[in-house]
C-alpha angles and dihedrals in degrees: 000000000000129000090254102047084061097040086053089054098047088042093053096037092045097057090031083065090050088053081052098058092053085080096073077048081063096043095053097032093056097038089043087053101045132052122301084237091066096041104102095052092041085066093041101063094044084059099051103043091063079063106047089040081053089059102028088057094038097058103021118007104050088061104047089042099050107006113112109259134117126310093282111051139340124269103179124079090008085173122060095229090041089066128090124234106246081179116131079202089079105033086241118140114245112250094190100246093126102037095156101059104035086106088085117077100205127111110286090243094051082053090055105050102048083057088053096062090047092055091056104051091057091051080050103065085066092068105065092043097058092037130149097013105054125105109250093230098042089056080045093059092037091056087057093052093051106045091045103035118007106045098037089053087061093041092050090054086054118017099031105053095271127142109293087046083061093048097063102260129154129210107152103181103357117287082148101014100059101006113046094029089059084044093064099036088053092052095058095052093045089046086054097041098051127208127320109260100281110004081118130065112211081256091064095242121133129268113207108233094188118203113242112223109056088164097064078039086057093051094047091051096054088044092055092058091044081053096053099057079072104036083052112040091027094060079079093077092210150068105261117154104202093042091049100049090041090051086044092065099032083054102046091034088062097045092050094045095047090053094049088055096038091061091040095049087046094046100044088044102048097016096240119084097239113215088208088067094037083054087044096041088057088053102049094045089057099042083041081062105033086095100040104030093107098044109050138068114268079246087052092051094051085055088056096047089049098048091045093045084056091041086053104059091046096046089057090053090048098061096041086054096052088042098243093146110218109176099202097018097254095148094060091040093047116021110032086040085045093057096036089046089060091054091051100067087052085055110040102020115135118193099209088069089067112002121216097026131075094005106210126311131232107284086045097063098267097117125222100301097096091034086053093044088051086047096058082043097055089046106035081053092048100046088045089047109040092047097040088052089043091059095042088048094046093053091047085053093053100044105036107005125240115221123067121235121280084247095054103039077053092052094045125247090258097074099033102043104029101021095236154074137241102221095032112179086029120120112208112201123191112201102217 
């Protein structure tokens, strides 16, 4: 086996277990930013859903999102044992199963599972928007839903030769993919759930309902971008030194950038720098360069931090404004980032960065063909999304309900759906 092929695999299996730790990020970000009462199955679900993503991909997800099929789903090596290995990794021949991602050299399995942490982090993002009113067991059975049907559709369209990968659009490490795809999920099961019990005056207007740990939010948040220097540059798949080190700073460069404006835009705006948005505005400015982050300038990719840590902000009070109650602001981070990422690409992309792919973007001379193809991405993904969740959350309501009792939301989830507490033998007093 030569020096590369293990260097590659190193190289994916390294940066698929940091994806993977940013599900402890997750865990800590959405229980920092919610009610102690609702800690413990907060961090349950976010423990949970890696598991049910691990079995929901194996046996169903990995195939319709990169078995050889039509533009819309795959139809070949539906389960994970039934495929063959095209790897050169392995000497095996390829059988043409995977196709679309027989580009990469490394082991079949190395190839899986670095698929695997990307597909739950997209069923994790759920978590945090229908926080602190959701049954334990229907998020359970939606998370199945999204991890083997919902989110590989999309990836196949995308990531496994369908439709929108013909057409010319780019998505290097899930802007769309992951986190747009999580956003609108995540929106139809918020807009069926309804708002937590007083997060809205009679007037309409919003209460804050503020989390009570920004400490563990702190630490997630720290852990996240940790996360990303392995769900960007490892979306290479390979060991290549110049890629790696370019994705590294645009990465980091957007982060940085989308946490300095999201401070500025709070602060300036309420008159106080919130740590919630700074937190948010890191956030949006990694998932606004997670499509692009391969494919622009490190300068670009500090324009694209600073425009998603302002979007943020304003995408939090929107939503406030127009009562979609989203506990910890996914949907801003990730779905209005996700959208606004896509276009990016349309926008900043350079083609000397990787010849023969993306060609340049608007403000580089290429003209409107690959914004407008981003465009009919980001829309044709949200339409099929929004309105496939809608469907999966409206029969789970139906069948099994979705919402747990008033009692019960007062009381907090932890008790009433896990029968303890997380800081059991504590007194909280609220001086009134």
């Amino acid at each position: 086996m030569e020096f590369k092929i293990i260097a590659d695999t190193m190289w994916v299996l390294i940066t698929a277990m940091l994806v993977f730790f940013m599900n402890l990020g997750f865990a800590t970000v959405e229980t920092g930013f919610t009610r102690a009462k609702n800690a413990v199955n907060i961090l349950s679900k976010n423990f949970v859903v890696f598991a049910i993503s691990s079995i929901a991909f194996f046996f169903f997800g990995w195939g319709l999102m990169f078995g050889n099929g039509n533009p819309f789903i795959g139809l070949q090596g539906l389960f994970m044992l039934l495929g063959s290995d095209n790897s050169p990794a392995t000497g095996v021949a390829y059988q043409g199963v995977y196709s679309a991602i027989s580009w990469a050299t490394v082991p079949l399995l190395a190839k899986f599972f670095f698929q695997l942490v990307f597909a739950g982090t997209a069923a994790t993002i759920v978590s945090g928007a229908v926080a602190e009113r959701i049954k334990y067991v229907s998020f359970i059975v939606f998370s199945f839903f999204m991890v083997g049907i919902i989110y590989p559709i999309v990836g196949h369209w995308i990531w496994g030769g369908g439709w929108l990968a013909t057409s010319g659009f780019w998505d290097f490490a899930g802007s769309t993919v992951v986190h747009s795809v999580g956003g609108w999920a995540a929106l139809a099961g918020v807009l069926v759930l309804g708002s937590r019990i007083g997060k809205f005056k009679s007037d309409g207007s919003p209460n804050a309902i503020p989390g009570h740990n920004l400490g563990l939010a702190t630490i997630g948040a720290f852990v996240l971008w940790l996360g990303w220097f392995g769900f960007n540059p490892g979306s290479t798949m390979a060991a290549d030194v110049n890629a790696i080190s370019r994705i590294v700073i645009t990465t980091n460069m957007a982060a940085a950038a989308g946490i300095l404006f999201s401070t500025l835009t709070s602060w300036i705006l309420n008159g106080k720098p919130d740590l919630g948005m700074t937190i948010n505005g890191c956030l949006a400015g990694l998932v606004a360069v997670t499509a692009s982050c391969a494919y622009v300038s490190p300068l670009s990719s500090i324009i694209i931090g600073s425009i998603a840590g302002i979007l943020v902000v304003f995408a939090v009070m929107m939503f406030d404004r127009i009562k979609i109650d989203d506990p910890v602001g996914a949907l801003s981070v990730h779905l209005v980032n996700g959208i606004f990422g896509t276009l990016a690409v349309g926008l900043f992309a350079q083609d000397i960065f990787m010849p023969n792919t993306t060609g340049n973007g608007l403000f580089f001379g290429g003209g409107t063909k690959l914004l407008m193809t981003q465009l009919m991405g980001a829309v044709g993904v949200g339409l099929f999304t929004f309105f496939l969740a809608l469907t999966i959350w409206l029969g789970i309501k139906a069948v099994m309900g979705v919402r747990v009792t008033k009692e019960e939301e007062i009381k907090g989830l932890d008790i009433g759906e896990h029968g303890m507490e997380a800081y059991s033998g504590f007194q909280i007093f609220t001086v009134q």
